[in-house]
PyMOL Python script that loads the backbone (N, CA, C, O; Angstrom):
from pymol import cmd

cmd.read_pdbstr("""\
ATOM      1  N   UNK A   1     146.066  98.641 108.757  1.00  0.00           N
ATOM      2  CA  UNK A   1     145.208  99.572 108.043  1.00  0.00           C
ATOM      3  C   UNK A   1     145.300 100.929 108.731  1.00  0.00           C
ATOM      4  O   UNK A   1     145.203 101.024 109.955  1.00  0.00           O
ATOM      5  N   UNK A   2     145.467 101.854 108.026  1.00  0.00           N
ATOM      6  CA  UNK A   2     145.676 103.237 108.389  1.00  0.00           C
ATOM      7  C   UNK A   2     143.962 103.756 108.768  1.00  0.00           C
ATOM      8  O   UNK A   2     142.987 103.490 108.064  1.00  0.00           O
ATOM      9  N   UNK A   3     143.944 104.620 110.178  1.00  0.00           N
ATOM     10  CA  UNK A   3     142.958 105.325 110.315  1.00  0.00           C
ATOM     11  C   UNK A   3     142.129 105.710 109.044  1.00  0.00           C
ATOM     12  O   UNK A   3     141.127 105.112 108.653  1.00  0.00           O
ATOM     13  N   UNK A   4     142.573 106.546 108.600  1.00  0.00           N
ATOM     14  CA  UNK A   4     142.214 106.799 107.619  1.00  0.00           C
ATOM     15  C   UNK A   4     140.903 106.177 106.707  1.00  0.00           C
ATOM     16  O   UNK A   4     139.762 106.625 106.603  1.00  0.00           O
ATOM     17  N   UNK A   5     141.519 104.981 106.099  1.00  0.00           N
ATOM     18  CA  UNK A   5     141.539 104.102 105.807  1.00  0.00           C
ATOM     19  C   UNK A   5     140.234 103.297 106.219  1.00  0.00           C
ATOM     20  O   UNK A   5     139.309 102.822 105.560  1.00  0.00           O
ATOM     21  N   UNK A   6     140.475 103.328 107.315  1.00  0.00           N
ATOM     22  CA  UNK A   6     139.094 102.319 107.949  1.00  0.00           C
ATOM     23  C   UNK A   6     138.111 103.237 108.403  1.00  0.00           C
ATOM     24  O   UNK A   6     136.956 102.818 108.470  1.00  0.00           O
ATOM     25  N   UNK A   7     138.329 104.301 108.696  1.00  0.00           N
ATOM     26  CA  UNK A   7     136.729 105.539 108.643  1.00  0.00           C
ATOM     27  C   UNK A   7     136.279 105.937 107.179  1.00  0.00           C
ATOM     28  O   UNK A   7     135.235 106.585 107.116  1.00  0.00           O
ATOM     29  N   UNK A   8     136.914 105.642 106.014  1.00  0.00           N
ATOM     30  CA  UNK A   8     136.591 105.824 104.560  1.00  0.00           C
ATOM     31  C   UNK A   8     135.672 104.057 104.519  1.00  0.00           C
ATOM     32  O   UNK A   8     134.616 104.000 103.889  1.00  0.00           O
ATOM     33  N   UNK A   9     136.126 102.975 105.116  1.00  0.00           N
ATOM     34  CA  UNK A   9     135.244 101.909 104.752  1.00  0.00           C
ATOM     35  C   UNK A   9     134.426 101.785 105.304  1.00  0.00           C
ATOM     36  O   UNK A   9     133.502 101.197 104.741  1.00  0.00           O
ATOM     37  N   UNK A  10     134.226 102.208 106.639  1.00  0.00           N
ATOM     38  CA  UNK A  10     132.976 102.333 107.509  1.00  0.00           C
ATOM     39  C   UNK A  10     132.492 103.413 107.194  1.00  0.00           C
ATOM     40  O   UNK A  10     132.277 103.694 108.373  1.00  0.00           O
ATOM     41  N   UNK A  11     131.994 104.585 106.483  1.00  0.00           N
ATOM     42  CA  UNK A  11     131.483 105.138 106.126  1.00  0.00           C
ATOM     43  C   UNK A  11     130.948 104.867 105.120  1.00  0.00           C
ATOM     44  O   UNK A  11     129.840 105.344 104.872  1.00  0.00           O
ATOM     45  N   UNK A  12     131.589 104.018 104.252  1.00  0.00           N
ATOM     46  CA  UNK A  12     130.517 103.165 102.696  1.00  0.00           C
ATOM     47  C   UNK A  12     129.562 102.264 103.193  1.00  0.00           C
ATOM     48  O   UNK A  12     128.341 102.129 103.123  1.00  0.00           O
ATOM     49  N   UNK A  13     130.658 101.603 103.800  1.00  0.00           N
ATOM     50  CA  UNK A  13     129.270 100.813 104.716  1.00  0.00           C
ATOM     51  C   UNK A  13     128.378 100.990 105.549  1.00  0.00           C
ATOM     52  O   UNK A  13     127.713 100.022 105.920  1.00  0.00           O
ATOM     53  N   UNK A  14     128.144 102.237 106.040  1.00  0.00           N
ATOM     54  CA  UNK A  14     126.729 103.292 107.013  1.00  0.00           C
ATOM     55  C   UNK A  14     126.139 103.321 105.243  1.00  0.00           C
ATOM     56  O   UNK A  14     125.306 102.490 104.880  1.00  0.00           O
ATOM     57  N   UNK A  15     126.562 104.119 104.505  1.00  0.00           N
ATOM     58  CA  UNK A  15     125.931 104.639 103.245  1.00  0.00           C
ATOM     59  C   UNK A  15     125.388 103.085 102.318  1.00  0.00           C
ATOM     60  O   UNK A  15     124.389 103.283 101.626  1.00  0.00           O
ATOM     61  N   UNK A  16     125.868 101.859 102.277  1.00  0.00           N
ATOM     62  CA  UNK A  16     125.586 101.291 101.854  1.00  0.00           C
ATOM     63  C   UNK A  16     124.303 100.285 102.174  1.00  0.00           C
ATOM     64  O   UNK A  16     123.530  99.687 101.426  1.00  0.00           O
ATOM     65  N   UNK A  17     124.447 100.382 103.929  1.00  0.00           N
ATOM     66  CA  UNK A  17     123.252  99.585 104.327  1.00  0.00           C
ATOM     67  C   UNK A  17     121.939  99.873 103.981  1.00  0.00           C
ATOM     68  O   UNK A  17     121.425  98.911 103.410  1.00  0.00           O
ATOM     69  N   UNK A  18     121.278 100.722 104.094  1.00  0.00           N
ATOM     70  CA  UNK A  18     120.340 100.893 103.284  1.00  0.00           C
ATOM     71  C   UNK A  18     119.594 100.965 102.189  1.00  0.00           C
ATOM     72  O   UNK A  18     118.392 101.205 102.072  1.00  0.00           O
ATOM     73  N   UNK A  19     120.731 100.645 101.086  1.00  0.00           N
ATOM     74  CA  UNK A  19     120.118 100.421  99.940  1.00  0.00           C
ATOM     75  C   UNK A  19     120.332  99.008  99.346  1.00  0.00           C
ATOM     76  O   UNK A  19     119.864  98.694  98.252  1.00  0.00           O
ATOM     77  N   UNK A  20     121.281  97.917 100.353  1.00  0.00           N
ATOM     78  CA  UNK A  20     121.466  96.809 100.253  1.00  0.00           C
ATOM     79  C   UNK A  20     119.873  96.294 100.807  1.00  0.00           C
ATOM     80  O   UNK A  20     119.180  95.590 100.072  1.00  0.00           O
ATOM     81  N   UNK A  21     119.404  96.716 102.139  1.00  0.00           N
ATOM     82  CA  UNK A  21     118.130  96.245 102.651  1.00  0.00           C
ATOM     83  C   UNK A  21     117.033  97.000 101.798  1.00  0.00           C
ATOM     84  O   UNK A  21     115.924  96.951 102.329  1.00  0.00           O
ATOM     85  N   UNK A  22     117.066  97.444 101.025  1.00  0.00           N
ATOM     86  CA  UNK A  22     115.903  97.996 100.152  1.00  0.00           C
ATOM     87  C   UNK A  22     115.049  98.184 101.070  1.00  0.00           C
ATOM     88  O   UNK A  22     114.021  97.507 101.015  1.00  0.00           O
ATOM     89  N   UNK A  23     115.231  99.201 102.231  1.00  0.00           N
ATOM     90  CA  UNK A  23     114.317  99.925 102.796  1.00  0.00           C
ATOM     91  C   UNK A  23     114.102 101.405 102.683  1.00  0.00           C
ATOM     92  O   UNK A  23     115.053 102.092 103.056  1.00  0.00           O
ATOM     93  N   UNK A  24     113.186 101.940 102.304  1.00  0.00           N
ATOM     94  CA  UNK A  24     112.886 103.276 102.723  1.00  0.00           C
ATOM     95  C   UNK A  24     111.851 103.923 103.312  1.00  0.00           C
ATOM     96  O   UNK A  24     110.669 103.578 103.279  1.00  0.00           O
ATOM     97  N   UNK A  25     112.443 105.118 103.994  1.00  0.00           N
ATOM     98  CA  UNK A  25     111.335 105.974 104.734  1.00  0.00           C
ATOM     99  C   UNK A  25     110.760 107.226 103.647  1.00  0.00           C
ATOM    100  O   UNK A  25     111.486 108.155 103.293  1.00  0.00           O
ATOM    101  N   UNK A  26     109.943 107.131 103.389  1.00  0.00           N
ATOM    102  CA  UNK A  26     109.458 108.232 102.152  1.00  0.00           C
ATOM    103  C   UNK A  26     108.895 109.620 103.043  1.00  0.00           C
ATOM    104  O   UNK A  26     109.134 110.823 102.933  1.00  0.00           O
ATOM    105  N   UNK A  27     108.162 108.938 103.828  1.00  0.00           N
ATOM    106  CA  UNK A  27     107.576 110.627 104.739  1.00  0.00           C
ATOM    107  C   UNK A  27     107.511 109.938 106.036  1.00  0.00           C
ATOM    108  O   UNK A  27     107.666 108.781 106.423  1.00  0.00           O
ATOM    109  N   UNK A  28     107.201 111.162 106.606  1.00  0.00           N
ATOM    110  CA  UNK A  28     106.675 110.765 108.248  1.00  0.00           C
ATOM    111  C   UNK A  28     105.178 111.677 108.529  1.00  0.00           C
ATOM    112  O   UNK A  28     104.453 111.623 109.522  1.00  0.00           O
ATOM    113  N   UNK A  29     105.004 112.578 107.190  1.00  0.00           N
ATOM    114  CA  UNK A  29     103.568 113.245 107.456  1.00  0.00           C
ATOM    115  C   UNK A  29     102.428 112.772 106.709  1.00  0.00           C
ATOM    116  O   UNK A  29     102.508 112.430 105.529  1.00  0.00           O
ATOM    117  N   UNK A  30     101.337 112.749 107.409  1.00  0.00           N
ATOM    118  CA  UNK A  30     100.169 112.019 107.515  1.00  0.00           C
ATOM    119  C   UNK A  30      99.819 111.678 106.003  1.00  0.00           C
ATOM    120  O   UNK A  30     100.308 112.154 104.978  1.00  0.00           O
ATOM    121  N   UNK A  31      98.954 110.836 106.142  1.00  0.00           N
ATOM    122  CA  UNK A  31      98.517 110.203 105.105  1.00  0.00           C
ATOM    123  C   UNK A  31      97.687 111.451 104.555  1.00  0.00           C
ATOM    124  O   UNK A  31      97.692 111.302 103.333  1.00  0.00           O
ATOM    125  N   UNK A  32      97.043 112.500 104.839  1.00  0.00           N
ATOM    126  CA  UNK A  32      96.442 113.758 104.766  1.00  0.00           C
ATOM    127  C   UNK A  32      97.159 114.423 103.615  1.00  0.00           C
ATOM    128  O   UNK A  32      96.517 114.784 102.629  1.00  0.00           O
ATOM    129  N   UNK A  33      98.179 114.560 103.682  1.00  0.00           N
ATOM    130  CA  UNK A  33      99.349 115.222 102.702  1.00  0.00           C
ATOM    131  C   UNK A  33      99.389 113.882 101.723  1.00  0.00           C
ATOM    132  O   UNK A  33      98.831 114.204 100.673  1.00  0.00           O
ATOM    133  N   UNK A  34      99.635 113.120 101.690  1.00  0.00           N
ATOM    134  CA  UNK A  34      99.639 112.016 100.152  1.00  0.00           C
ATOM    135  C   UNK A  34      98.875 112.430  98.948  1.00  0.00           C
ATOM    136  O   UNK A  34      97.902 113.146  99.180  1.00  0.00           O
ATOM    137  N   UNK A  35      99.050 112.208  98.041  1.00  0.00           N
ATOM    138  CA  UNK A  35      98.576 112.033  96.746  1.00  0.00           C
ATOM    139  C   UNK A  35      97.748 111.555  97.078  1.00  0.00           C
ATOM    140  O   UNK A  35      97.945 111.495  98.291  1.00  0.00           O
ATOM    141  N   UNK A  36      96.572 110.973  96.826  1.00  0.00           N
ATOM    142  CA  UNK A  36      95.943 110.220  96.534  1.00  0.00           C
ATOM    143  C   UNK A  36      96.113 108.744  95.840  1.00  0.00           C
ATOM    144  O   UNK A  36      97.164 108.800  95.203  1.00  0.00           O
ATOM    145  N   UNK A  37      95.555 107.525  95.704  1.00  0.00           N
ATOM    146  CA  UNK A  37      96.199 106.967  95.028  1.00  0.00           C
ATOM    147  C   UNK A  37      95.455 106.937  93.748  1.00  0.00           C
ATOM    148  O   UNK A  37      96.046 106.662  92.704  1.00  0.00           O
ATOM    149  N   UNK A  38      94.284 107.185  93.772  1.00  0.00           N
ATOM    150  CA  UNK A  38      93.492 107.316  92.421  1.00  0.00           C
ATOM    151  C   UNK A  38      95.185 108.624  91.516  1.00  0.00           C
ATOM    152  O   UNK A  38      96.045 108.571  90.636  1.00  0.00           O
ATOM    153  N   UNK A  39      94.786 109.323  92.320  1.00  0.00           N
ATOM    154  CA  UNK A  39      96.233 110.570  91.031  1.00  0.00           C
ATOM    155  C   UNK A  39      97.360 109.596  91.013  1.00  0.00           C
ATOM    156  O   UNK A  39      97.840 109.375  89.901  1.00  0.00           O
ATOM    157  N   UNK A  40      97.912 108.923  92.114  1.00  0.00           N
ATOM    158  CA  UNK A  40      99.045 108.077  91.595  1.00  0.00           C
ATOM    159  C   UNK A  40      98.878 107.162  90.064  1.00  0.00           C
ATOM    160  O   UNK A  40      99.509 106.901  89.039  1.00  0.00           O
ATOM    161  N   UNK A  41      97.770 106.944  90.626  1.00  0.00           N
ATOM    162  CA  UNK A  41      97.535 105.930  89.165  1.00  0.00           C
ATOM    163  C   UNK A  41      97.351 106.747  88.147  1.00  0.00           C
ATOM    164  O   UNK A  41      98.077 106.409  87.213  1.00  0.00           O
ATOM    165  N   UNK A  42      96.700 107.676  87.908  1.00  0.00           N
ATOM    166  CA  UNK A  42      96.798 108.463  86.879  1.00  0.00           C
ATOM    167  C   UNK A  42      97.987 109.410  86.530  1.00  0.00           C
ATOM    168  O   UNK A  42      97.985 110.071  85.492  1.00  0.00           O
ATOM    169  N   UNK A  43      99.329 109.463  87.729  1.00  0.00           N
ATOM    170  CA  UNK A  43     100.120 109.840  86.640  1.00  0.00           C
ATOM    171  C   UNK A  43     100.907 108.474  85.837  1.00  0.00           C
ATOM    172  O   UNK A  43     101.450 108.526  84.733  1.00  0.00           O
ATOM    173  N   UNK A  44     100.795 107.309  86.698  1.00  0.00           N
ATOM    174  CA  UNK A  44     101.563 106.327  86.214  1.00  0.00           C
ATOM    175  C   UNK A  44     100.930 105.858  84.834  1.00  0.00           C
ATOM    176  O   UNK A  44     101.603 105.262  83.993  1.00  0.00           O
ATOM    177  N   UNK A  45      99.565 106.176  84.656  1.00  0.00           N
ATOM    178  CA  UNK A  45      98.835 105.355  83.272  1.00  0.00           C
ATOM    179  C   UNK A  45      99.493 106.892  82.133  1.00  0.00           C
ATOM    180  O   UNK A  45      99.621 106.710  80.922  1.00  0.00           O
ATOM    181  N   UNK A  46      99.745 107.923  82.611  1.00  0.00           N
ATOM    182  CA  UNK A  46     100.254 108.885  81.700  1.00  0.00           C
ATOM    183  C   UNK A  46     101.756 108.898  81.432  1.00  0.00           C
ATOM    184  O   UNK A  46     102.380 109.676  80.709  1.00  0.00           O
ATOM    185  N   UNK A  47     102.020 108.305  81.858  1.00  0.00           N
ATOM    186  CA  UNK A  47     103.804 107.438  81.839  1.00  0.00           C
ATOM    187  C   UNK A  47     103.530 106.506  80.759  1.00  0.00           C
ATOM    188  O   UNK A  47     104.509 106.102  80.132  1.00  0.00           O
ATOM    189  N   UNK A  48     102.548 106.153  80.477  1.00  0.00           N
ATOM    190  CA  UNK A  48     102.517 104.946  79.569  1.00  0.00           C
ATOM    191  C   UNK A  48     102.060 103.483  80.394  1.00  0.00           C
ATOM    192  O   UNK A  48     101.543 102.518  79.832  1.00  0.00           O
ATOM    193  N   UNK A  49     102.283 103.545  81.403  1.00  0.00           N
ATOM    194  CA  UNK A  49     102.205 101.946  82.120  1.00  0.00           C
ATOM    195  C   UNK A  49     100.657 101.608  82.656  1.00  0.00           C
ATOM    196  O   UNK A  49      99.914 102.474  83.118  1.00  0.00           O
ATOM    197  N   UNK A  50     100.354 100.406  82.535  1.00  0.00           N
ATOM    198  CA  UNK A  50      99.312  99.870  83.112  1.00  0.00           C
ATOM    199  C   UNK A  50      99.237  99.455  84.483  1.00  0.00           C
ATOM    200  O   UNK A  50      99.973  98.508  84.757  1.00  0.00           O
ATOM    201  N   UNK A  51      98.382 100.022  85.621  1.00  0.00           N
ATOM    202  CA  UNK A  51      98.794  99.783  87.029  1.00  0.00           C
ATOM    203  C   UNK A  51      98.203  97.844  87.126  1.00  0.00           C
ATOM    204  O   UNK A  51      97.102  97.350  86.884  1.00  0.00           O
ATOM    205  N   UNK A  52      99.146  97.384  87.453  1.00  0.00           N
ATOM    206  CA  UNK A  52      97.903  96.167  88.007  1.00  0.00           C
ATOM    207  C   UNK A  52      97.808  95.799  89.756  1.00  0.00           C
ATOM    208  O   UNK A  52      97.194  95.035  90.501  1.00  0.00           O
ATOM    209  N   UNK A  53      98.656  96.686  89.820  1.00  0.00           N
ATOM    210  CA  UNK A  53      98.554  96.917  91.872  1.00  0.00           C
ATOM    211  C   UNK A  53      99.188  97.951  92.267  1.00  0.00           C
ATOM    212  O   UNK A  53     100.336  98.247  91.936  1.00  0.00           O
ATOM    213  N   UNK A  54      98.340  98.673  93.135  1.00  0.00           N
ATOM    214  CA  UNK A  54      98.846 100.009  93.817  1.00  0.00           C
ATOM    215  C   UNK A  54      98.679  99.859  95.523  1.00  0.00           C
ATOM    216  O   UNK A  54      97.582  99.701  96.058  1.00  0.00           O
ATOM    217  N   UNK A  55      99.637  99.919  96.075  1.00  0.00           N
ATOM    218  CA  UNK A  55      99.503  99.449  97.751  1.00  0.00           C
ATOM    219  C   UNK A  55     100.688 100.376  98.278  1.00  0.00           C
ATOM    220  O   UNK A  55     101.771 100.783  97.857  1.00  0.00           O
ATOM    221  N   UNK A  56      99.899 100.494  99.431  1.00  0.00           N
ATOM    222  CA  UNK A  56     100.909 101.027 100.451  1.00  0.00           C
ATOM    223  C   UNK A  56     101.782 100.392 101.382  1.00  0.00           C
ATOM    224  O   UNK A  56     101.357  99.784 102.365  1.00  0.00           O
ATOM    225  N   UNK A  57     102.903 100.505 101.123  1.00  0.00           N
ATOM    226  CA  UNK A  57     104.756  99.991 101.838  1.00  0.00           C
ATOM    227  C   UNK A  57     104.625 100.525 102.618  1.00  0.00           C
ATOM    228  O   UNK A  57     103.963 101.548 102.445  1.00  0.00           O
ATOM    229  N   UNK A  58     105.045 100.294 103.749  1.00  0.00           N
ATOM    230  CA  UNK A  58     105.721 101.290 104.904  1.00  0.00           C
ATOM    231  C   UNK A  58     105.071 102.707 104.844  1.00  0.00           C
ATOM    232  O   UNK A  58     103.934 102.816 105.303  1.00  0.00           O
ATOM    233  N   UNK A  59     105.637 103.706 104.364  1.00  0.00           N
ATOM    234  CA  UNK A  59     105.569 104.905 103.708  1.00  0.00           C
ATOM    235  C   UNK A  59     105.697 105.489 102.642  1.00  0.00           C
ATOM    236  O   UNK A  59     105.773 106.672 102.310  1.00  0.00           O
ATOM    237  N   UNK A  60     105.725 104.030 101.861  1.00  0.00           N
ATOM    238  CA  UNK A  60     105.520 104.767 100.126  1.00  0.00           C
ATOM    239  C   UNK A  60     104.521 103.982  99.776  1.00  0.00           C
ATOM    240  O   UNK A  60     103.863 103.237 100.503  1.00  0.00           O
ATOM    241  N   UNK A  61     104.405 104.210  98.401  1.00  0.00           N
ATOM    242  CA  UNK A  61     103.295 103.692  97.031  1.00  0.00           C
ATOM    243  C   UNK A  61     104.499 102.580  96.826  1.00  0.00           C
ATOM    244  O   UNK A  61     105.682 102.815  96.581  1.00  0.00           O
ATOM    245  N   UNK A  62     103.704 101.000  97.040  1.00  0.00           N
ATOM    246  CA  UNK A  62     104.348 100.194  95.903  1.00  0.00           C
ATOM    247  C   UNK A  62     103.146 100.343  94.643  1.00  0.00           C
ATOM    248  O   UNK A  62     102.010 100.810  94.717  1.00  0.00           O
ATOM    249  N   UNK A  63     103.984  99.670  93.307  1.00  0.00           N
ATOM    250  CA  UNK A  63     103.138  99.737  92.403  1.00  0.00           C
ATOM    251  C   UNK A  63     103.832  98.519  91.327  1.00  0.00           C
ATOM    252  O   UNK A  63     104.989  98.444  90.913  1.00  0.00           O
ATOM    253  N   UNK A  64     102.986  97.876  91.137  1.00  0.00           N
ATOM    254  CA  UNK A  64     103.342  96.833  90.298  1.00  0.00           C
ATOM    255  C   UNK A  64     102.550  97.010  88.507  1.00  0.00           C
ATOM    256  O   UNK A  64     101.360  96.858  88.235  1.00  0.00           O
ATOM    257  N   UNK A  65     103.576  97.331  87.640  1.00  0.00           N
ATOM    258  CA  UNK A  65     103.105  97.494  86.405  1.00  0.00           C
ATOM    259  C   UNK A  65     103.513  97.145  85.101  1.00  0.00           C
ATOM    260  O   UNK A  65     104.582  96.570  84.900  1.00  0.00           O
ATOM    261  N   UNK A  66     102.694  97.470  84.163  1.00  0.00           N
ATOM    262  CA  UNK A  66     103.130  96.585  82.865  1.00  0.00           C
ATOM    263  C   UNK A  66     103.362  97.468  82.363  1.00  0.00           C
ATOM    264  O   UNK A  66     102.957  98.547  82.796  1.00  0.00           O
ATOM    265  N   UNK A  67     104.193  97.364  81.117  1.00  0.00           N
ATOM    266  CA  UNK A  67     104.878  98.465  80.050  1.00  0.00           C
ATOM    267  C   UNK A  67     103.879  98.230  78.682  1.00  0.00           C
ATOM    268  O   UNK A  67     103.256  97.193  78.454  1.00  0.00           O
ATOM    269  N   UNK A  68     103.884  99.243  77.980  1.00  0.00           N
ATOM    270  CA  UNK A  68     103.275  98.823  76.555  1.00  0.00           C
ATOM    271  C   UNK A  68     103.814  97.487  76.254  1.00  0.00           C
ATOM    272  O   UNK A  68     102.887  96.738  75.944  1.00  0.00           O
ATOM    273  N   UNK A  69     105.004  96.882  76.225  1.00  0.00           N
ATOM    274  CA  UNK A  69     105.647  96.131  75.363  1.00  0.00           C
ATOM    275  C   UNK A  69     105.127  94.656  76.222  1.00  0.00           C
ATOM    276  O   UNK A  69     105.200  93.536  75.717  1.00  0.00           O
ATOM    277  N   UNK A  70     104.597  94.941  77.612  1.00  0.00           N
ATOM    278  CA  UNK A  70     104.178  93.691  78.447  1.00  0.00           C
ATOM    279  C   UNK A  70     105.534  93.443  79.208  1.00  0.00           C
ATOM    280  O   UNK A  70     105.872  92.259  79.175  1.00  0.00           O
ATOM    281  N   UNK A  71     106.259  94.152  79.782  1.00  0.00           N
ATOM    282  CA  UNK A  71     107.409  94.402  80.705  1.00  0.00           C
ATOM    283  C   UNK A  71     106.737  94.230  81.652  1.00  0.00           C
ATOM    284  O   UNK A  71     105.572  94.462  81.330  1.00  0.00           O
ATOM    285  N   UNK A  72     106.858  93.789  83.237  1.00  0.00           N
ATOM    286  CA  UNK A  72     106.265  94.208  84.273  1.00  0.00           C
ATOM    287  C   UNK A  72     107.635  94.424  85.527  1.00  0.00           C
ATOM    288  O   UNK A  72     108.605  93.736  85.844  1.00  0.00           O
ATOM    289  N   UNK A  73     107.067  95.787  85.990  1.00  0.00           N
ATOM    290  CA  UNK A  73     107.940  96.339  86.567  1.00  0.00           C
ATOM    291  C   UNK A  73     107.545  96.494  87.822  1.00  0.00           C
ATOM    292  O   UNK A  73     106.329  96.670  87.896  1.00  0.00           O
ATOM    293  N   UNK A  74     108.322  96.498  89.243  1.00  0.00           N
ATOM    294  CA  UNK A  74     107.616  96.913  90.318  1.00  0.00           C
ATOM    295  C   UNK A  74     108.981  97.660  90.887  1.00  0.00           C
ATOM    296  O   UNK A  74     110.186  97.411  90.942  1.00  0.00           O
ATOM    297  N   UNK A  75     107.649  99.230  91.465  1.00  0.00           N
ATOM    298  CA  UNK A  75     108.071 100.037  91.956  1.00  0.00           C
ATOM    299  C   UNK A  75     108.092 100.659  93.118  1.00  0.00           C
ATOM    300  O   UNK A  75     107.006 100.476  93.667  1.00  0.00           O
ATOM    301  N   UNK A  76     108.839 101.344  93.800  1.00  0.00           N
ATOM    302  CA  UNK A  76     108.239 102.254  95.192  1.00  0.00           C
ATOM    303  C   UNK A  76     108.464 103.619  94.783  1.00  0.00           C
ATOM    304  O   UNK A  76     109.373 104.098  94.106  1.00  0.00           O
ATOM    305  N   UNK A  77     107.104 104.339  95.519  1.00  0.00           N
ATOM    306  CA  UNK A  77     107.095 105.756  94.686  1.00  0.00           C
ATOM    307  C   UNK A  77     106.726 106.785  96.194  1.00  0.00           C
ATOM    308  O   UNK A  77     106.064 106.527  97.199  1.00  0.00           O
ATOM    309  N   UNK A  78     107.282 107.669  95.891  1.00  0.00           N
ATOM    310  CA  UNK A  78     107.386 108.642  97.061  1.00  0.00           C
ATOM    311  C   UNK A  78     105.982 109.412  96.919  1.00  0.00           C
ATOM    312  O   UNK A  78     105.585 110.023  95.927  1.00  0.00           O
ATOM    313  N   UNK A  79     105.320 109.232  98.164  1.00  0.00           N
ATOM    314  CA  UNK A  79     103.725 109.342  98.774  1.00  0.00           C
ATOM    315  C   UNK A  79     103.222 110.988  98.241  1.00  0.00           C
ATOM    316  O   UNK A  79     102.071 111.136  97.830  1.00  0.00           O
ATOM    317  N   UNK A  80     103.895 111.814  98.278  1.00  0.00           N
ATOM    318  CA  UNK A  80     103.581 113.101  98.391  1.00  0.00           C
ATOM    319  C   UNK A  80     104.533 113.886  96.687  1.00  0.00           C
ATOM    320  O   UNK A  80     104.213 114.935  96.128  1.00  0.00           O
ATOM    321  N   UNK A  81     105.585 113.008  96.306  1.00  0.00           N
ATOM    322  CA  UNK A  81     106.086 113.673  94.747  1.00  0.00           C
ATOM    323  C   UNK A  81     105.213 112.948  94.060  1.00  0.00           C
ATOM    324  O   UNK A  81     104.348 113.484  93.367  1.00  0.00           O
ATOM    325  N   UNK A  82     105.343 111.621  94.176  1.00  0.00           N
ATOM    326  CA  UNK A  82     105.041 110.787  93.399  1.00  0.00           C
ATOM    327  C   UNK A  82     105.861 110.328  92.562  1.00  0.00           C
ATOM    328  O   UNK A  82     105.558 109.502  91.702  1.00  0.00           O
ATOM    329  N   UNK A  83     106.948 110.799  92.720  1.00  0.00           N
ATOM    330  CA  UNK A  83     108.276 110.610  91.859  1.00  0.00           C
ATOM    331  C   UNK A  83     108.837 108.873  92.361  1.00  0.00           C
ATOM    332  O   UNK A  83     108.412 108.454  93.437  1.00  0.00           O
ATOM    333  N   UNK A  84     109.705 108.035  91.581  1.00  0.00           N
ATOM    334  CA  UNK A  84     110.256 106.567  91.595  1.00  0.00           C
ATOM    335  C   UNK A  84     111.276 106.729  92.647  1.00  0.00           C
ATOM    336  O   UNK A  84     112.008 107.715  92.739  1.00  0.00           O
ATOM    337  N   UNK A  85     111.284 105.991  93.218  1.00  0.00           N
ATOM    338  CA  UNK A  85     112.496 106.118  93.771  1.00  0.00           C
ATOM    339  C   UNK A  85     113.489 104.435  93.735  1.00  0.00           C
ATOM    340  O   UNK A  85     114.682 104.215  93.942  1.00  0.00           O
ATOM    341  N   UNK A  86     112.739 103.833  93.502  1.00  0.00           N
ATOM    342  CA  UNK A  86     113.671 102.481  92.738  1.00  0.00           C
ATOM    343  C   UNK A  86     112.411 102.023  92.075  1.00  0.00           C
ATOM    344  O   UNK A  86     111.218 102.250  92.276  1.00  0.00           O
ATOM    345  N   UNK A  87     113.264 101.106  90.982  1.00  0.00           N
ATOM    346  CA  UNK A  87     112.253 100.469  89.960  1.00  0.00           C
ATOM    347  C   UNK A  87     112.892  99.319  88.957  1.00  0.00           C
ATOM    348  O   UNK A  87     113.567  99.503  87.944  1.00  0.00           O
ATOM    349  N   UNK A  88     112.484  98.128  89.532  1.00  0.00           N
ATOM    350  CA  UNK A  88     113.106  96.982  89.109  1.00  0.00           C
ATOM    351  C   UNK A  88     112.230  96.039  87.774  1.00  0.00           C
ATOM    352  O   UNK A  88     111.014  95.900  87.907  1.00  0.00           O
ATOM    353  N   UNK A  89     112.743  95.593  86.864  1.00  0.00           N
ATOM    354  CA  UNK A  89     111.634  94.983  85.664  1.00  0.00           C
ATOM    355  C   UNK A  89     111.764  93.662  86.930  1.00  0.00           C
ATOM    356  O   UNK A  89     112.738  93.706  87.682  1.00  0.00           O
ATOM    357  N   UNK A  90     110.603  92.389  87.106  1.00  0.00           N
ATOM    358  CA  UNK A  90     110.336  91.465  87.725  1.00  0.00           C
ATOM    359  C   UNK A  90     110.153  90.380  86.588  1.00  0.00           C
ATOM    360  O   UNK A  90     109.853  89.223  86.881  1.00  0.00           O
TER     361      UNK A  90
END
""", "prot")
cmd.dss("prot")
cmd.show_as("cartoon", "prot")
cmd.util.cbc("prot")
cmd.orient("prot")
């Protein structure tokens, strides 16, 4: 295997470990700066979805929810956008 070659596959694989372990770091500043989770829930019920659990991961919002159609989806949501950052139907 050419140099090359093997610093192009070890570099997918630095980039890949982390989203194989479905871990993330969302912030490192205080819970002070967060959303709230009462507003989390209210932008997620303005998305359309029904919260039926809102908890704190590590450093994000998990959130476990139902769709109009009765989908239930669980998510991790970044503490301070509030934006998805993965989101799997369960």
């Amino acid at each position: 295997m050419q140099p090359r070659h093997f610093l192009i596959a070890i570099s997918l694989l630095t980039l890949a470990t982390p989203l194989a372990a479905r871990t993330f770091e969302c912030t490192e500043l205080d819970k002070a700066h967060w959303i709230t989770a009462e507003a989390m829930q209210e932008r997620l019920a303005a998305q359309g979805y029904q919260v039926i659990n809102l908890s704190v991961s590590d450093s994000c919002y998990k959130a476990t929810l139902k769709t109009e159609n009765g989908q239930k989806i669980e998510g991790i949501y970044h503490p301070i956008g509030g934006h998805p950052l993965r989101r799997q139907t369960i």
